[in-house]
C-alpha positions as CSV (number, residue, x, y, z in Angstrom):
1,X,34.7,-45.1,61.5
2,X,33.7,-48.5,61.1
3,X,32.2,-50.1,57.9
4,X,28.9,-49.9,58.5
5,X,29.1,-46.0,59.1
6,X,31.1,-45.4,56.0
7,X,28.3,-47.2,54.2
8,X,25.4,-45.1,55.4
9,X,27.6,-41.7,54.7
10,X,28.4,-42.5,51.2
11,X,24.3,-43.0,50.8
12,X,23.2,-40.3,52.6
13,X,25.9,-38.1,50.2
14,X,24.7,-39.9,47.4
15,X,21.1,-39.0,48.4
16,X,22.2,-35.3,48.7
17,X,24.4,-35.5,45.6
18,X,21.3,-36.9,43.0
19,X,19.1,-34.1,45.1
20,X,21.2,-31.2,44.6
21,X,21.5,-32.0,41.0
22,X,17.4,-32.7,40.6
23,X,17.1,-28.8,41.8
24,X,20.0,-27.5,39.7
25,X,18.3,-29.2,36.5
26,X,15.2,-27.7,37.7
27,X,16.5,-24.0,38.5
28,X,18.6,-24.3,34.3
29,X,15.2,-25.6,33.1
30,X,13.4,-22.6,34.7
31,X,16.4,-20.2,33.3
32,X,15.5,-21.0,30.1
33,X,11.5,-20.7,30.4
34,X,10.9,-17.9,27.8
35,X,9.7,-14.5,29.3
36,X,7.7,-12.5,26.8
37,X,7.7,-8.7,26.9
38,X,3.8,-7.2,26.6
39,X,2.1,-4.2,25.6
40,X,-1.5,-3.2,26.2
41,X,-3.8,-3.0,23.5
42,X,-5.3,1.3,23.6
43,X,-7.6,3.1,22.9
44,X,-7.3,6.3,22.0
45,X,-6.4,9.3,18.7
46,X,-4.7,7.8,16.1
47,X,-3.2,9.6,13.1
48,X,-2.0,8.5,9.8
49,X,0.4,11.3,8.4
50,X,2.8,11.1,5.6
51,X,6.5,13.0,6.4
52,X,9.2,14.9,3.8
53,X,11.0,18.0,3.8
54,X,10.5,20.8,1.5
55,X,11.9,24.5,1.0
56,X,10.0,27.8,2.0
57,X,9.2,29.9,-1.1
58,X,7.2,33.3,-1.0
59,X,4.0,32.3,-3.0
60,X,4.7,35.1,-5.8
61,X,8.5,35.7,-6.4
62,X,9.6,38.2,-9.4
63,X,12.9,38.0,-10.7
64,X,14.0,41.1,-12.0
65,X,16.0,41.5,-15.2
66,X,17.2,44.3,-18.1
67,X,16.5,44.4,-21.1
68,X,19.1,46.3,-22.2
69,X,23.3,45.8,-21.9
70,X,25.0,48.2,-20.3
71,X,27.4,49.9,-16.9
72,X,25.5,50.0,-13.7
73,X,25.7,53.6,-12.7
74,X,23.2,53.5,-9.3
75,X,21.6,50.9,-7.3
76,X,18.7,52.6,-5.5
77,X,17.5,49.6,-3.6
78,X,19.1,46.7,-1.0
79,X,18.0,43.8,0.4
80,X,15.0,43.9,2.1
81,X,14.3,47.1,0.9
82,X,10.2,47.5,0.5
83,X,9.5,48.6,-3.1
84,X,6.0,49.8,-5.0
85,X,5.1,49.0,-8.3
86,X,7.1,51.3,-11.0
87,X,9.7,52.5,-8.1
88,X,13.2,53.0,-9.5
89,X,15.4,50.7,-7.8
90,X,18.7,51.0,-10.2
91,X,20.1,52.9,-13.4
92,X,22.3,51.5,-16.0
93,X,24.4,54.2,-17.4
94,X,22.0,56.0,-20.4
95,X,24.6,58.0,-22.6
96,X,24.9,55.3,-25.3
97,X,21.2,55.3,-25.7
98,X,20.4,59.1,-25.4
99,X,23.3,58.9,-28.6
100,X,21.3,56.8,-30.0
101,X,17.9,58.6,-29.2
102,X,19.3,61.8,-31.0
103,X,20.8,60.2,-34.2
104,X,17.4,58.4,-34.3
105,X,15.7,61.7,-34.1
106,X,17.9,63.6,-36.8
107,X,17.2,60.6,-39.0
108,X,13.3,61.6,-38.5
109,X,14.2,65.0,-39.2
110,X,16.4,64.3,-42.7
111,X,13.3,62.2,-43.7
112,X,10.9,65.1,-42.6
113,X,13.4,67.2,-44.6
114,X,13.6,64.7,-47.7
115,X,9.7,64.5,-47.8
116,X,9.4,68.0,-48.2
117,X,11.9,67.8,-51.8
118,X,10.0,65.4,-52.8
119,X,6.2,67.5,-52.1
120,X,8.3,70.0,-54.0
121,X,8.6,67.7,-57.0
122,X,5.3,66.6,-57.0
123,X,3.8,70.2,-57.6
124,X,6.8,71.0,-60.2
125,X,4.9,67.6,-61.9
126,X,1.8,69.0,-61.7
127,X,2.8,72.5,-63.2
128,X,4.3,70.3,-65.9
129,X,1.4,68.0,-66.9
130,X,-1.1,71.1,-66.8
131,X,1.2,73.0,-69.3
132,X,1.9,69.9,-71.5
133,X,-2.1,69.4,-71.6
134,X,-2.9,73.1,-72.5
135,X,0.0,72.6,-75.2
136,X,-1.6,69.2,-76.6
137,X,-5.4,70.6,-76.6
138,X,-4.1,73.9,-78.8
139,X,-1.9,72.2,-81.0
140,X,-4.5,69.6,-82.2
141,X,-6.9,72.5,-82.8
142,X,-4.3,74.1,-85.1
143,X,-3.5,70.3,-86.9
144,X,-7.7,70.3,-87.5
145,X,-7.3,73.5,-89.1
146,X,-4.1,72.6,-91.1
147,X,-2.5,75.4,-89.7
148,X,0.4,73.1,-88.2
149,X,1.9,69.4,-89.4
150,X,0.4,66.3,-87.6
151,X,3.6,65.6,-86.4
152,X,3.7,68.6,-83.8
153,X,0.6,67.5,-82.3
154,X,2.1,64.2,-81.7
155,X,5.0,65.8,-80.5
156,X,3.1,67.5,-77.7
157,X,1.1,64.0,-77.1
158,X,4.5,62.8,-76.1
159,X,5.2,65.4,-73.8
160,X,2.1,65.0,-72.8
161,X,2.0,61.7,-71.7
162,X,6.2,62.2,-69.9
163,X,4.0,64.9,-68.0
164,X,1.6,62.1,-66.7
165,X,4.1,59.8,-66.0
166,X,6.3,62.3,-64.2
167,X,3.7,63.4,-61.6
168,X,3.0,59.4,-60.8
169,X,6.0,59.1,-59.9
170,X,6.4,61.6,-58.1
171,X,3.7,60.8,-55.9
172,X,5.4,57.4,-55.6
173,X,8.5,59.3,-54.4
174,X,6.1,60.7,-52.1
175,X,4.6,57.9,-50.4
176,X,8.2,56.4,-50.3
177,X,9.2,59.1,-48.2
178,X,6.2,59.2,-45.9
179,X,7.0,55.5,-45.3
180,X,11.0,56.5,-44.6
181,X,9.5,59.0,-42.2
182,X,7.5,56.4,-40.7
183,X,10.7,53.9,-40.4
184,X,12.7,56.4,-38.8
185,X,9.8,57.7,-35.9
186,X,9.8,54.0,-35.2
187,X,13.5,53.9,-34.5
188,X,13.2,57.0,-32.9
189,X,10.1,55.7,-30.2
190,X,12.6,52.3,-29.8
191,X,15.5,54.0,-29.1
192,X,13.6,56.2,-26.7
193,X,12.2,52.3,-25.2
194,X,16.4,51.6,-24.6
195,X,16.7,54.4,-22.9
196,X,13.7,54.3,-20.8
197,X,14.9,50.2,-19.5
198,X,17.9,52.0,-18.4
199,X,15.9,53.2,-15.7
200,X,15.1,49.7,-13.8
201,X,11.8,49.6,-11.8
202,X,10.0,47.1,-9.8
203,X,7.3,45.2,-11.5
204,X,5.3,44.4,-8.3
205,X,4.6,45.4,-4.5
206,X,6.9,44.1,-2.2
207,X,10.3,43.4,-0.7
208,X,13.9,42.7,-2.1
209,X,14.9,38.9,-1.3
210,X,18.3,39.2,-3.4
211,X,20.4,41.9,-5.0
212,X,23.1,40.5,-7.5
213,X,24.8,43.3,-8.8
214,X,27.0,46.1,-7.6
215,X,27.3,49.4,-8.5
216,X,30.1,49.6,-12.1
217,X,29.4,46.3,-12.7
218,X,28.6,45.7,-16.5
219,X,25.1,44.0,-17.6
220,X,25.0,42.0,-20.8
221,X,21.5,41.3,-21.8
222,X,21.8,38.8,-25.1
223,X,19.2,35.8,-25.4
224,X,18.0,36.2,-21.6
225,X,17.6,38.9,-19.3
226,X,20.3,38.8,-16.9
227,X,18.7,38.7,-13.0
228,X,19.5,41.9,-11.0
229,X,16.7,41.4,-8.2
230,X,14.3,38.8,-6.8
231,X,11.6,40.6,-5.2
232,X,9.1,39.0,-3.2
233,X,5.5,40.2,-3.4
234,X,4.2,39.3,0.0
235,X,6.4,37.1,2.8
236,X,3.1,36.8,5.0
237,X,2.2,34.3,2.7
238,X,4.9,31.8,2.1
239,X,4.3,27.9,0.8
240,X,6.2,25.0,1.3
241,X,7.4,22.8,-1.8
242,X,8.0,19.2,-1.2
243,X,8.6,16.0,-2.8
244,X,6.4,13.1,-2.1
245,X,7.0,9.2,-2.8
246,X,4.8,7.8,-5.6
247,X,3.8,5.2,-3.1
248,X,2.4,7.5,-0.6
249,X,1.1,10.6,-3.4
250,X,-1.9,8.6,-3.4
251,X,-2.8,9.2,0.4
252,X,-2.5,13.4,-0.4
253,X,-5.1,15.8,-1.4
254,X,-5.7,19.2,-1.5
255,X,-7.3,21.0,1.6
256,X,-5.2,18.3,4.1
257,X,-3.9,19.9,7.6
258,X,-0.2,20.0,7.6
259,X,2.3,20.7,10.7
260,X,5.6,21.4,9.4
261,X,9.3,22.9,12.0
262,X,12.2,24.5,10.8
263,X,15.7,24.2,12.1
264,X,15.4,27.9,12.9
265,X,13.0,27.6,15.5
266,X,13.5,24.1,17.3
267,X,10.5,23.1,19.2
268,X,7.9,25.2,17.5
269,X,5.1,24.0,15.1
270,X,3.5,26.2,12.2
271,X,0.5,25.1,10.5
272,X,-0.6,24.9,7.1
273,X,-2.7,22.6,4.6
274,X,-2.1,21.3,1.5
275,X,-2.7,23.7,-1.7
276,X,-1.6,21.9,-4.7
277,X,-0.2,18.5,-5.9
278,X,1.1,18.8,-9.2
279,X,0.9,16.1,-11.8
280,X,4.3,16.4,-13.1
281,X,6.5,13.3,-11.9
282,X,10.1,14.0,-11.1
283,X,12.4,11.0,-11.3
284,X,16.0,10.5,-9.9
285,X,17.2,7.4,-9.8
286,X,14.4,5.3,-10.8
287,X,12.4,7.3,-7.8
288,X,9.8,9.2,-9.1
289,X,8.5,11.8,-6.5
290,X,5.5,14.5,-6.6
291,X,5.9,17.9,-5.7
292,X,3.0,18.8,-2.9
293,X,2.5,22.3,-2.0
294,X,1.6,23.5,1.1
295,X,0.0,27.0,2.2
296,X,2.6,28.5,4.9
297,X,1.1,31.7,6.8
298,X,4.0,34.4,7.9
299,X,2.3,37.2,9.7
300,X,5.3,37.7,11.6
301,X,7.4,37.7,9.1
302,X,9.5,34.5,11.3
303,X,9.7,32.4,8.5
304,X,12.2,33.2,5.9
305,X,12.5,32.0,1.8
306,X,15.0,29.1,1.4
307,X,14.6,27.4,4.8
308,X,14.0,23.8,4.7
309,X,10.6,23.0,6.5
310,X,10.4,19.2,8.2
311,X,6.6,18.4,6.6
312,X,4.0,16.2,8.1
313,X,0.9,15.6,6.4
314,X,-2.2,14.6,8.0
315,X,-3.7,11.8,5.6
316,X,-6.1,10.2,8.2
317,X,-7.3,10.3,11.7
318,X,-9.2,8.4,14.4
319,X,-10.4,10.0,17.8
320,X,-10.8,6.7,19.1
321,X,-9.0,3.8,17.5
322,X,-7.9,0.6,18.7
323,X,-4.5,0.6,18.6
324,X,-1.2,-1.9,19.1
325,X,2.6,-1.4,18.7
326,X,3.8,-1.7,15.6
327,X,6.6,-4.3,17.0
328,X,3.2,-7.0,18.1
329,X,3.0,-7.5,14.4
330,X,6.4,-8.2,14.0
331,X,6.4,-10.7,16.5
332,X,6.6,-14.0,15.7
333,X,7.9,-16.8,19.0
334,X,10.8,-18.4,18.3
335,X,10.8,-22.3,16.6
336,X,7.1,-21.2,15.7
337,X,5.7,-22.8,12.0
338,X,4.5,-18.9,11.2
339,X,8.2,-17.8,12.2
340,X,9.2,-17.3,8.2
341,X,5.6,-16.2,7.1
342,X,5.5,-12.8,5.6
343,X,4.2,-9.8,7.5
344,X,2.0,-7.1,6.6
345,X,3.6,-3.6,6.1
346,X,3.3,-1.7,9.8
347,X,5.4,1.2,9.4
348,X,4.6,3.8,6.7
349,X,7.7,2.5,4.6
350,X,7.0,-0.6,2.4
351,X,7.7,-3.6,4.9
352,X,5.6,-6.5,3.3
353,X,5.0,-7.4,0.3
354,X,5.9,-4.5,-1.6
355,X,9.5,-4.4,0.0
356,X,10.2,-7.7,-1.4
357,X,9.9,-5.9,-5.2
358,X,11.6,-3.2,-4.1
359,X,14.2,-4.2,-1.5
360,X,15.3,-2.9,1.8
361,X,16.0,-5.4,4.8
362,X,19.2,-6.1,6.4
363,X,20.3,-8.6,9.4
364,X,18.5,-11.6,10.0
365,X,15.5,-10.5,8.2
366,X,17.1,-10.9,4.8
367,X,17.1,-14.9,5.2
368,X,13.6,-14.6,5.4
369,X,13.0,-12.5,2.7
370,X,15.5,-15.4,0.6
371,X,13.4,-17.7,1.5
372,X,10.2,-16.5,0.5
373,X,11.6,-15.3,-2.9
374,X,12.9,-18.1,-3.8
375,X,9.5,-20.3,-2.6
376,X,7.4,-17.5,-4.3
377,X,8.7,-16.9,-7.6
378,X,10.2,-20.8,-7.7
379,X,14.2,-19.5,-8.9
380,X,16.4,-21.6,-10.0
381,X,19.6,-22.3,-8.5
382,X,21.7,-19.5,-11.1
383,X,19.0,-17.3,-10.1
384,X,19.2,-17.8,-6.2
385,X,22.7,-17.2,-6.4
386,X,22.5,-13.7,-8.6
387,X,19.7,-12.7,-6.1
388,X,22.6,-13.5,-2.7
389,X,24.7,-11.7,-4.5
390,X,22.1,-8.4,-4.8
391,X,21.4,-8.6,-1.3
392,X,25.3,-8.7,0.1
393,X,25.7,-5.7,-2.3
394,X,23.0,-4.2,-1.5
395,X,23.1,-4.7,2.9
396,X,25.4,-2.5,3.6
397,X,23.7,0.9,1.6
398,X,20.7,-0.6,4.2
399,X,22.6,-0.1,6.7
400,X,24.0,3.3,5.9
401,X,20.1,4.7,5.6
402,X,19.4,3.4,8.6
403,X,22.1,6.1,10.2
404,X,20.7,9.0,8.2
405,X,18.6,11.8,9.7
406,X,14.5,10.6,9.3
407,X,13.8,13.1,6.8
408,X,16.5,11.7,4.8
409,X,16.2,8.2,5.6
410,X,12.9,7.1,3.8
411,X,14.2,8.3,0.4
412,X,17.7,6.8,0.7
413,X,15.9,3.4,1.4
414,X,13.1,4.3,-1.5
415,X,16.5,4.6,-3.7
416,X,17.5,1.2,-2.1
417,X,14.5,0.0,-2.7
418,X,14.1,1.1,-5.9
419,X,17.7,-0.6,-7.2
420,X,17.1,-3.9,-5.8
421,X,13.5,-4.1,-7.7
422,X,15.3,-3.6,-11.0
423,X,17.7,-5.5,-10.7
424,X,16.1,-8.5,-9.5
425,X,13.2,-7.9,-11.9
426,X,15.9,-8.5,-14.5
427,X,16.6,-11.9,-13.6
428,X,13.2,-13.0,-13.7
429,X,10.7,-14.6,-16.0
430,X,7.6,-12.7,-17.7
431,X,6.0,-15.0,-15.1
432,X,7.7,-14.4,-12.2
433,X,7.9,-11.1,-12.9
434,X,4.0,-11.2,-13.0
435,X,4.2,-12.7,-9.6
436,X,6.5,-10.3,-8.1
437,X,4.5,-7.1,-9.2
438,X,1.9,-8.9,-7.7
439,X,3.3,-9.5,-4.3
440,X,4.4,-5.6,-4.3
441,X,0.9,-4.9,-5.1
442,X,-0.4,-6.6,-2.1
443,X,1.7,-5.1,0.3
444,X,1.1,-1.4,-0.9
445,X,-2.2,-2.4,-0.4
446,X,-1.3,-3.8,3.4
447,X,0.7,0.1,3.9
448,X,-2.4,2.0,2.5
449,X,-4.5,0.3,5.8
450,X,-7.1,-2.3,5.2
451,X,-4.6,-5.3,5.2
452,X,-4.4,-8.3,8.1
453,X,-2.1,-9.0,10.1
454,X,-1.4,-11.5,13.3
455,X,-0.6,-10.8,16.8
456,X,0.1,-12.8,19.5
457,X,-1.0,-13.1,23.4
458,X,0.2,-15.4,25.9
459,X,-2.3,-18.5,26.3
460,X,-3.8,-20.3,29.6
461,X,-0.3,-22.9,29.1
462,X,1.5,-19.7,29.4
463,X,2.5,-20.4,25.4
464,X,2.1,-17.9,22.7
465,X,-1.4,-18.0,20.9
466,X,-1.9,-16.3,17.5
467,X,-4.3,-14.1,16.5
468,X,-5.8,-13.5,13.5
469,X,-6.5,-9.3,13.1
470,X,-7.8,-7.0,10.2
471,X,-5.2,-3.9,10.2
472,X,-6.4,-0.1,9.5
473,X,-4.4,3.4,10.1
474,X,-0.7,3.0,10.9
475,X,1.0,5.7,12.3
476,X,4.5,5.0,12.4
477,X,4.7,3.4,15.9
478,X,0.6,2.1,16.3
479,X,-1.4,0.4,14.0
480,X,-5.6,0.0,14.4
481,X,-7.2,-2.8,14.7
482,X,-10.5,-2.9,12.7
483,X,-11.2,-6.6,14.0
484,X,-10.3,-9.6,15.1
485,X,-10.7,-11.7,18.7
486,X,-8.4,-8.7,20.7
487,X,-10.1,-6.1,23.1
488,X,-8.9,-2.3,24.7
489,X,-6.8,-3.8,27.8
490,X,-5.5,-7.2,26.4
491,X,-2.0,-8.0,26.5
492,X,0.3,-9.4,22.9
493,X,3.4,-10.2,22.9
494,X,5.9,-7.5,21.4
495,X,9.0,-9.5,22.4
496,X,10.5,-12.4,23.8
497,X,14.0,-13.2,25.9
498,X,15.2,-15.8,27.9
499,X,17.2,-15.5,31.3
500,X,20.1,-16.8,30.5
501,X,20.4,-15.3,26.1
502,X,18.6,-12.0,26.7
503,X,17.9,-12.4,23.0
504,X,15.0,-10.3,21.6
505,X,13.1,-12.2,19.1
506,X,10.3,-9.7,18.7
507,X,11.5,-7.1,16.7
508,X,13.3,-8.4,13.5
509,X,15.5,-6.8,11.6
510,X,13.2,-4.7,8.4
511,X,11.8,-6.9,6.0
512,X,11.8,-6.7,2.3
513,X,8.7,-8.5,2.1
């Protein structure tokens, strides 16, 4: 090869050579174009329903003491046994008390007997005062006549007036021993009760749920009646008693459609609607819950008292909502200025505002929620590092909800929720603690429906474009939107990923704020 050839193959490789690596630059460039992952925007039935467990009681449940100590000596009933009102369903052993009945009633007749004496007496008085009169009248005729002294006539005056007193009492004696005669009937008719509670009957129609004793066994009845049965007065018509969140008690009424499964019966749904919410708070933990209670019918007798019942509570519902994931509100493109903005609460636990005074969050969503704390409530440096060290403590009890079973998991992270709030509250100012009830105001407010929110669609340059939405029911997974510039069939963005990190950026890790 001569020169000249060697010359024109080095630039014709060098030509190759700066092409090859124009389209390699080109191809890494398009690699790392982002590809966004999209959901349709629906229409359709949303619902808005609040979930907790609860445990299946009969609606009426009698618990069945004694009133009286004593030896069972027969148990005339078992479980499940159907009873009437007044039936015998057990004996305790009744010599002691029919003892007791017959030295009561020999006390009744000594007192009978003892009243009778004293009757006696009373007309021996009587006699006595009507002789010591006759004697008085006579001799004061004789002293009048001077046929006797004065002195006898006062003689018989005195006897006279013993007389008197003699008779009152008497008829005191008398009245004393109707009132002993009284006291011992009394004893009598209670010691005749005793014996009668040895004989144990049900109180109410219905069926044995539990049988605690055994036949020999000894009952002691002191301050409190000791429980031999629960009997159930009608398992066709069972309730459901639940605990509900304070933040979500406030979505419940009475006459609400419930749906509620038991373990028992996987894959079946029984109905019922709400009956009561009671105003006394129960608080564990610094959670304060409400008990709900919920109408359960049993016709078939299928359902059975102490199961635990998975609870859904119908709160709210649209037959034709417009509707987007839950995870387009989340959504916020990667390097974007809105990337550290808060969020709105979408899912029925607190996400938004409210999570940031009460905790929860884990992952990169906890920077965030730093961030915003710190710009927020303007903490100083001691406080910013006492609120890192709450959140390390705190991330990995996050974590462990997050593995638990969904009808445990929303109060473990209440709890969680619950401890961060009081513990950062305790770092803070009267005015930043102003501030921070505030922001949790706001997003319970957001949770309850009626707050905004932002999605994003891919624009005309094939870049994310933000838009501005008012947010109604949430259902979990869907949230409505009441308005804003996005229609039934658009497109947002629920996620993001390049082709060469195959990193999600759509669906942070849960907020505290």
């Amino acid at each position: 090869m001569n020169k000249r050839s060697l010359i024109i193959f080095l630039a014709v490789l060098s030509v190759a050579g700066a092409g090859g690596y124009a389209a390699w630059r080109t191809w890494d460039r398009a690699g790392d174009t982002p590809k966004y992952k999209l959901a349709k925007v629906e229409s359709g039935l949303l619902t808005a329903a609040v979930s907790a467990t609860g445990t299946l009681n009969p609606v009426v449940s009698v618990q069945v003491g004694s009133q009286v100590s004593g030896q069972i000596k027969e148990i005339l009933v078992d479980f499940n046994s159907p009873v009437k009102s007044g039936q015998l369903i057990a004996r305790l052993d009744p010599e002691t008390y029919e003892h007791r009945v017959r030295q009561a009633q020999a006390d009744v007749d000594a007192a009978r007997a003892g009243q009778g004496v004293q009757q006696a007496e009373v007309s021996r008085s009587r006699a006595n005062l009507s002789n010591a009169q006759r004697d008085y009248e006579r001799k004061k005729t004789l002293v009048e006549k001077n046929f006797i002294s004065p002195a006898e006539r006062d003689t018989a005056q005195n006897n006279l007036d013993a007389a008197r007193a003699a008779l009152a009492s008497a008829d005191a004696q008398v009245k004393n021993g109707d009132a002993v005669v009284r006291q011992r009937e009394a004893q009598l008719a209670a010691a005749r009760v005793d014996l009668e509670r040895t004989s144990i009957r049900a109180p109410v129609d219905g069926i044995v749920v539990k049988r605690s004793i055994e036949p020999g066994q000894t009952v002691a009845a002191s301050l409190q009646a000791p429980e031999l049965f629960v009997i159930a007065k009608n398992l066709t018509d069972m309730q459901v008693e639940t605990s509900i969140d304070e933040a979500d008690v406030g979505r419940v009424s009475v006459g609400q459609k419930t749906s509620f499964t038991v373990d028992a019966f996987p894959g079946r749904d029984f109905e019922g609607e709400v009956r009561q919410v009671r105003k006394a708070a129960t608080v564990v933990s610094n959670v304060v819950t409400y008990t709900v209670v919920i109408s359960a019918a049993n016709p078939d007798l299928t359902l059975l008292p102490g199961m635990t019942a998975n609870v859904r509570i119908v709160t709210a519902q649209k037959v034709k909502a417009l509707k987007v994931p839950n995870a387009a509100l989340r959504f916020r493109p990667a390097g974007s200025s809105d990337e550290k903005k808060p969020v709105v609460a979408v899912s029925p636990a607190p996400t938004s505002a409210a999570a940031a005074s009460s905790g929860g969050g884990s992952g990169g969503g906890l920077a965030q929620q730093r961030e915003r704390l710190v710009a927020e409530l303007k903490l100083d440096s001691g406080q910013t590092a006492k609120v890192d060290t709450i959140f390390d403590s705190m991330r990995d009890k996050f974590k462990a909800a997050r593995d638990l079973p969904e009808a445990e998991k929303g109060k473990a992270q209440e709890r969680n929720r619950a401890d961060v709030r009081e513990r950062v509250s305790a770092l803070l100012t009267p005015e930043q603690k102003k501030r921070y009830d505030e922001m949790a105001g706001e997003a319970q407010a957001a949770r309850a429906g009626g707050g905004s929110g932002r999605v994003w669609i891919v624009g005309d340059d094939a870049n994310p474009k933000a838009v501005s939405v008012r947010l109604g029911l949430n259902d979990g997974s869907m949230t409505e939107i009441v308005s804003g510039d996005i229609k039934e069939g658009s497109e947002v963005i629920v996620g993001q990923q390049t082709a060469t990190g195959a990193k999600p950026s759509g669906i942070p890790g849960p907020r505290l704020f």
